[in-house]
C-alpha positions as semicolon CSV with decimal commas, in nm:
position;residue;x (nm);y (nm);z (nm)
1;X;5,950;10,633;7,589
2;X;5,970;10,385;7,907
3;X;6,195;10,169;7,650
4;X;6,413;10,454;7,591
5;X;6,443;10,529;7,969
6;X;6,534;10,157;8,046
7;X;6,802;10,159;7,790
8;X;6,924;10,506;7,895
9;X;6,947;10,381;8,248
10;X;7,110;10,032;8,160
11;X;7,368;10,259;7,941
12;X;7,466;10,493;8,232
13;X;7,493;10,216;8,460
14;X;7,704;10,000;8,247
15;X;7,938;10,339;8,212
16;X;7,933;10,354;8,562
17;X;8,012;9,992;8,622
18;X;8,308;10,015;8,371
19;X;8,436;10,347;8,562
20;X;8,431;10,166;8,855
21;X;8,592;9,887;8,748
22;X;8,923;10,076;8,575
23;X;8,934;10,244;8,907
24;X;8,990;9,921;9,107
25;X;9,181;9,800;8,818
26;X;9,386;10,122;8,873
27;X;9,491;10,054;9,223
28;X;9,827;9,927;9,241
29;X;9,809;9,564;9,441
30;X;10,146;9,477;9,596
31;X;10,224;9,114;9,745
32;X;10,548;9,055;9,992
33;X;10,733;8,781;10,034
34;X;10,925;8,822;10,360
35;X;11,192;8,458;10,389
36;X;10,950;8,276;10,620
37;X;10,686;8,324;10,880
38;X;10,718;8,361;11,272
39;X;11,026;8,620;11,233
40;X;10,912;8,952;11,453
41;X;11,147;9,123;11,218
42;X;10,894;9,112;10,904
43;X;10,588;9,199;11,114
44;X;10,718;9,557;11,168
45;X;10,811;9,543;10,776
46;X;10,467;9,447;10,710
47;X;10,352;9,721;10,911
48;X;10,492;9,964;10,697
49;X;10,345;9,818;10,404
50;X;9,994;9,863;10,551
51;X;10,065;10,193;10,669
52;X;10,202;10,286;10,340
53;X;9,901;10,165;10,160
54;X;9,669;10,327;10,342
55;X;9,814;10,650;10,243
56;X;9,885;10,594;9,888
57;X;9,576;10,410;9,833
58;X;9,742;10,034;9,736
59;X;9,632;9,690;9,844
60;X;9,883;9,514;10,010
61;X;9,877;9,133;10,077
62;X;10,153;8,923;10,250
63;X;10,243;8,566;10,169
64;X;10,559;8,376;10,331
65;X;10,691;8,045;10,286
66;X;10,740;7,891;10,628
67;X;11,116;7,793;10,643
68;X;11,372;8,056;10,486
69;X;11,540;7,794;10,259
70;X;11,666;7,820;9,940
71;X;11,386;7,768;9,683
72;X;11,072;7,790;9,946
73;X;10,946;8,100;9,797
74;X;10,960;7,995;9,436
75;X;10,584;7,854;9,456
76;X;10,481;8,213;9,642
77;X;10,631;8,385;9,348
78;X;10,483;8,132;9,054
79;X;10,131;8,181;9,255
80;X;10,140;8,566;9,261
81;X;10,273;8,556;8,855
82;X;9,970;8,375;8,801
83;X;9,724;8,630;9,000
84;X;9,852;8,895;8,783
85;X;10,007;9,160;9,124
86;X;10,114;9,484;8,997
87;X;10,429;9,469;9,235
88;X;10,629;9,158;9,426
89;X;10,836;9,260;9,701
90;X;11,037;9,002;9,800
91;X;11,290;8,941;10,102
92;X;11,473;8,670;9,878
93;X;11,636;8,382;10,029
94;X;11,901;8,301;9,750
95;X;12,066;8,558;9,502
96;X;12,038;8,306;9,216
97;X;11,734;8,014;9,301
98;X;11,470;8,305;9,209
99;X;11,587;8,403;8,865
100;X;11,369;8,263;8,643
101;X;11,063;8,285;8,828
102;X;11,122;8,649;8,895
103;X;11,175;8,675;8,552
104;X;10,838;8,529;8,438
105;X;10,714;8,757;8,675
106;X;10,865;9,094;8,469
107;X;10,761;8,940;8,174
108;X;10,409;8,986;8,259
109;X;10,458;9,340;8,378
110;X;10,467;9,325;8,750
111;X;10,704;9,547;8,931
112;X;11,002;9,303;9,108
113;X;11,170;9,515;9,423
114;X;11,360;9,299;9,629
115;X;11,332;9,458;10,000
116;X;11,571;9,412;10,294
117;X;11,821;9,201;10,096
118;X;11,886;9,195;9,767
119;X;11,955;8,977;9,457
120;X;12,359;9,007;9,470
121;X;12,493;8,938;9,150
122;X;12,193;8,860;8,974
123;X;12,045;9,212;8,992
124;X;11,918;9,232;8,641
125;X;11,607;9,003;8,755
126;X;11,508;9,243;8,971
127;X;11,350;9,617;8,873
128;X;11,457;9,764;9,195
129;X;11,654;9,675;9,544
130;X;11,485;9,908;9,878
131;X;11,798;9,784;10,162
132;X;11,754;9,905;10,471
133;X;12,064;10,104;10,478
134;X;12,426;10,098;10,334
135;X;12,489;9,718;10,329
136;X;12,865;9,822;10,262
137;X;12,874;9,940;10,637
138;X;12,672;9,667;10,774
139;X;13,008;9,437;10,825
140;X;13,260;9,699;10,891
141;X;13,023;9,846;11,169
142;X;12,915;9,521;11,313
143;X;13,300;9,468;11,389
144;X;13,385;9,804;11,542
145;X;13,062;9,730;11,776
146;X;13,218;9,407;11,887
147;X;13,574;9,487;11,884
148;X;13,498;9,790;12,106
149;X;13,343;9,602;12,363
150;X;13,642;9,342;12,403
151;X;13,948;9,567;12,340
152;X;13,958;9,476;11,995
153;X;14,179;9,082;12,073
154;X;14,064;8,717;12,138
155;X;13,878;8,458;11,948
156;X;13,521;8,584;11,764
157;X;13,255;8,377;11,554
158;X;12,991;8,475;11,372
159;X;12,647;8,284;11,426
160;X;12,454;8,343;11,114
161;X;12,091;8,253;10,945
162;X;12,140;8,040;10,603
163;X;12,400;7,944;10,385
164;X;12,228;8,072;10,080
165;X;12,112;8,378;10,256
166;X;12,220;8,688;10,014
167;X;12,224;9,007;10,293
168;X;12,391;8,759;10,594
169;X;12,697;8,687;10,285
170;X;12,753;9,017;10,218
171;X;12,812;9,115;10,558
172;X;13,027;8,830;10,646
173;X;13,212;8,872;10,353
174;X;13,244;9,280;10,471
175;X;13,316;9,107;10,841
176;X;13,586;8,908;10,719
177;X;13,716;9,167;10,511
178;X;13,791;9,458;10,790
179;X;13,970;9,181;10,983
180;X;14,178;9,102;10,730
181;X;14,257;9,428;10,594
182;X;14,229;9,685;10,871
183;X;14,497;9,658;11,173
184;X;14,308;9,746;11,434
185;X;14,175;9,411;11,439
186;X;14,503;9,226;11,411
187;X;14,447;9,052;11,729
188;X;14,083;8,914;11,658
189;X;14,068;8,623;11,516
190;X;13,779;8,480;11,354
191;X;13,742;8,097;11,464
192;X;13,393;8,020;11,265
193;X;13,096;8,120;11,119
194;X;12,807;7,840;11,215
195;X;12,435;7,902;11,048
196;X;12,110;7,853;11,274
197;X;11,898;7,905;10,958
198;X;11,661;8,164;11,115
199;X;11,548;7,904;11,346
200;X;11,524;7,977;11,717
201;X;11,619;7,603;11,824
202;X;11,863;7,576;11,557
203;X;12,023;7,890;11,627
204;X;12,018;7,806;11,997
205;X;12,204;7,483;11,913
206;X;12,457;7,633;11,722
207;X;12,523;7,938;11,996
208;X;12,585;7,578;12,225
209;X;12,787;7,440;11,999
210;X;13,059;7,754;11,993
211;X;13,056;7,776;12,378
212;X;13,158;7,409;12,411
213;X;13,379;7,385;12,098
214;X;13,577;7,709;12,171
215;X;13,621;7,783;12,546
216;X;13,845;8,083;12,442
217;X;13,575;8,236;12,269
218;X;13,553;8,605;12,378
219;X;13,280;8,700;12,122
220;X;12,959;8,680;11,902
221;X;12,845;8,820;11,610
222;X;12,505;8,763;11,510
223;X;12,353;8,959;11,223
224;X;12,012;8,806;11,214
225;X;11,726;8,929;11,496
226;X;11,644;8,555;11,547
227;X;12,006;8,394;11,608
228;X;12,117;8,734;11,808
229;X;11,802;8,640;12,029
230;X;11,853;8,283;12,041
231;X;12,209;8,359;12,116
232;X;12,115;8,614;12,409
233;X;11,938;8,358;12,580
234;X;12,211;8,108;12,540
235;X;12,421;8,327;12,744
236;X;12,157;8,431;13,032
237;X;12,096;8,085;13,081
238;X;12,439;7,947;13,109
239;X;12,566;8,260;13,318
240;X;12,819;8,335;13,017
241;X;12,773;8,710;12,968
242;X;13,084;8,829;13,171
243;X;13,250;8,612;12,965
244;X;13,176;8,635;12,575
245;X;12,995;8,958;12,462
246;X;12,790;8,962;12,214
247;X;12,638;9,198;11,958
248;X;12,434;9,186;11,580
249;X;12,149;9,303;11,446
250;X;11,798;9,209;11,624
251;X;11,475;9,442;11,738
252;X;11,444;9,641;12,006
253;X;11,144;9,496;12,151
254;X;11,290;9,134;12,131
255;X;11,654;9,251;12,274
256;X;11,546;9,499;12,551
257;X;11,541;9,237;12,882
258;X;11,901;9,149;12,780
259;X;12,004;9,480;12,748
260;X;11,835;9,559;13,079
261;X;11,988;9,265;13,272
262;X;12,324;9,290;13,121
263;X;12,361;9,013;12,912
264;X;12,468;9,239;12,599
265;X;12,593;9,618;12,587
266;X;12,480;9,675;12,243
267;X;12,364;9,579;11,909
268;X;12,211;9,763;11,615
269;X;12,007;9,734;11,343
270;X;11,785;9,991;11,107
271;X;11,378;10,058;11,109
272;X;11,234;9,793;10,924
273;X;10,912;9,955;10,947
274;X;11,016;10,249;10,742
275;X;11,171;10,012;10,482
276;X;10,796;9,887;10,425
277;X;10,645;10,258;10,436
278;X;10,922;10,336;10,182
279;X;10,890;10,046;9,917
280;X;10,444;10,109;9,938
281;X;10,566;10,497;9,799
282;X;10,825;10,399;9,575
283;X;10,595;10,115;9,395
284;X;10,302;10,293;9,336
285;X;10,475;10,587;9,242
286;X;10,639;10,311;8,955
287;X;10,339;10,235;8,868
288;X;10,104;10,493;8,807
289;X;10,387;10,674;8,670
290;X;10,463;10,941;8,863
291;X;10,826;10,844;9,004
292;X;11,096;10,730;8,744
293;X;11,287;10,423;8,847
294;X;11,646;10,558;8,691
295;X;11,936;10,609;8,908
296;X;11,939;10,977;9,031
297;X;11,552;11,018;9,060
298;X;11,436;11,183;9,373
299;X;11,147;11,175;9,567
300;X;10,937;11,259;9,886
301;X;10,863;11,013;10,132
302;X;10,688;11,145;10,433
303;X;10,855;11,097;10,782
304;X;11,183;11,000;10,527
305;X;11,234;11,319;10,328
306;X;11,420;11,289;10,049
307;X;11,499;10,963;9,918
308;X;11,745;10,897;9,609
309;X;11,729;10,601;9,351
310;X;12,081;10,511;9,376
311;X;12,317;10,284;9,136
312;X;12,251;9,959;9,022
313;X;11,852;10,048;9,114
314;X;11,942;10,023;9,477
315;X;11,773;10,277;9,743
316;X;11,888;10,291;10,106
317;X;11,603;10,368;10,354
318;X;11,887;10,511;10,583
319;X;12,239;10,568;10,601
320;X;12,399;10,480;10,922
321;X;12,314;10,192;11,087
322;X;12,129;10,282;11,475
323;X;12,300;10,175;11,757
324;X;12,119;10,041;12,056
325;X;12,214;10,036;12,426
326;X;12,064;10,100;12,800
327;X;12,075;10,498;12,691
328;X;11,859;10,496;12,429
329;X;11,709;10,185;12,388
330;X;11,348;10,256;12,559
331;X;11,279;10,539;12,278
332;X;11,198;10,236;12,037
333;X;10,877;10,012;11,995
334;X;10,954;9,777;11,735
């Protein structure tokens, strides 16, 4: 009998061991790859993740190269592969260096969403793309902000992150575009486009570099929080506000003392936070079956509402980019 109880016992807790175990199995784990470390921009990204995860009941792990270059995240991707994730979210930094990696990745069943910029032209190696609005409007609107402020004439560059970087090209491209095409901007003329890699230093060089090499210059694009920051300061410090306005896309937390002291009108930019809340939703819904990821599929994202799977895989968290300025700038914390 006391045989028969110990083997009874060591059944039922074997049972219960397993039925732990293909819970915790069960739990969707998702890893993101932001482009590099030290960028405030992917801290309020990761935010959402973890708030996301708590809800839905994920574990969420970020891991980040530590310069936004080309190929940098490759050995990130190759670890996580390895590991066995259920999803990689990843910010890439090149629309073609991550292909067959990302691939490998598929192959082994883990869920590939590219998040805040996506794999342009290659987006078969890639299950879904979150953006953080309509990058189609990112360019066009980033050009009525600037032209705007300086009665839409006079010399304009554009002070960018990487070369390789697939969301910055897109834009430009858009940028470059609505000059071009529309003629409301017949009299601004585009006189470069320099790259500060993500890098504060860098990006302060390169704001530096346009003052000296184009003393006409009457404006600044920068669509990347760090170089619109870097750039910001280039201008309080050399007492060049008055004299070439600037505008991009940065945080408000990082770009509220310039907007306070004058040094820029406005800028804009999206809520990268609810980009990560959205993507935690939309991957364990993937995964445990319960959303479809086919064009047209709709689901419920609380705080977000509604959100559609779009073409091509592709799911805006928003639709119009948010402007920031001394009216409303003080509702944000991010």
């Amino acid at each position: 009998m006391l045989r028969k109880t110990l083997l009874l016992g060591l059944s039922l807790g074997l049972a219960l061991a397993t039925a732990v175990s293909a819970q915790a199995a069960d739990k969707v784990s998702i890893v993101y790859i932001p482009k590099n470390t030290g960028n405030p921009y992917f801290d309020s990204l990761v935010k959402g993740f973890q708030d996301g995860c708590a809800k839905v009941g994920c574990d969420f792990d970020m891991q980040a190269p530590a310069t936004a270059e080309a190929t940098s995240q490759i050995p990130f991707i190759t670890a996580q592969t390895q590991r066995g994730v259920g999803v990689i979210a990843i910010s890439p930094n090149s629309p073609d260096a991550l292909n067959q990696v990302l691939d490998r990745a598929r192959s082994r069943g883990i869920l590939v969403l590219a998040v805040n910029g996506d794999l342009v032209g290659n987006l078969d190696h890639r299950d879904a793309g979150i953006l953080p609005v309509d990058f189609t409007k990112t360019g066009p609107s980033q050009v009525e902000l600037l032209g705007s402020q300086i009665n839409y004439e006079g010399e304009i560059a554009i002070l960018s992150a990487t070369t390789d970087a697939p969301d910055q090209n897109t834009w430009i491209a858009a940028m470059k575009d609505s000059l071009a095409s529309n003629p409301k901007y017949a009299k601004m003329k585009l006189v470069a486009v320099a790259y500060g890699d993500d890098d504060p230093q860098k990006s302060t060089t390169e704001m530096e570099a346009l003052i000296q090499k184009y003393p006409n210059l009457k404006g600044v694009i920068s669509p990347t929080t760090v170089g619109v920051a870097a750039a910001a300061q280039v201008l309080q410090t050399q007492g060049k506000a008055k004299q070439i306005t600037l505008t991009g896309l940065g945080t408000p937390n990082q770009m509220r003392p310039f907007i306070k002291d004058g040094t820029l009108k406005a800028f804009q930019l999206w809520s990268p936070y609810n980009e990560g809340l959205l993507t935690s939703y939309f991957a364990v819904g993937v995964k445990n079956g319960t959303i479809k990821n086919e064009p047209g599929t709709k689901f419920e994202v609380p705080g977000l509402g509604e959100i559609t799977v779009g073409a091509d895989h592709i799911i805006n968290t928003q639709a119009e980019l948010t402007t920031f300025d001394a009216g409303n700038i003080d509702q944000f914390n991010f």
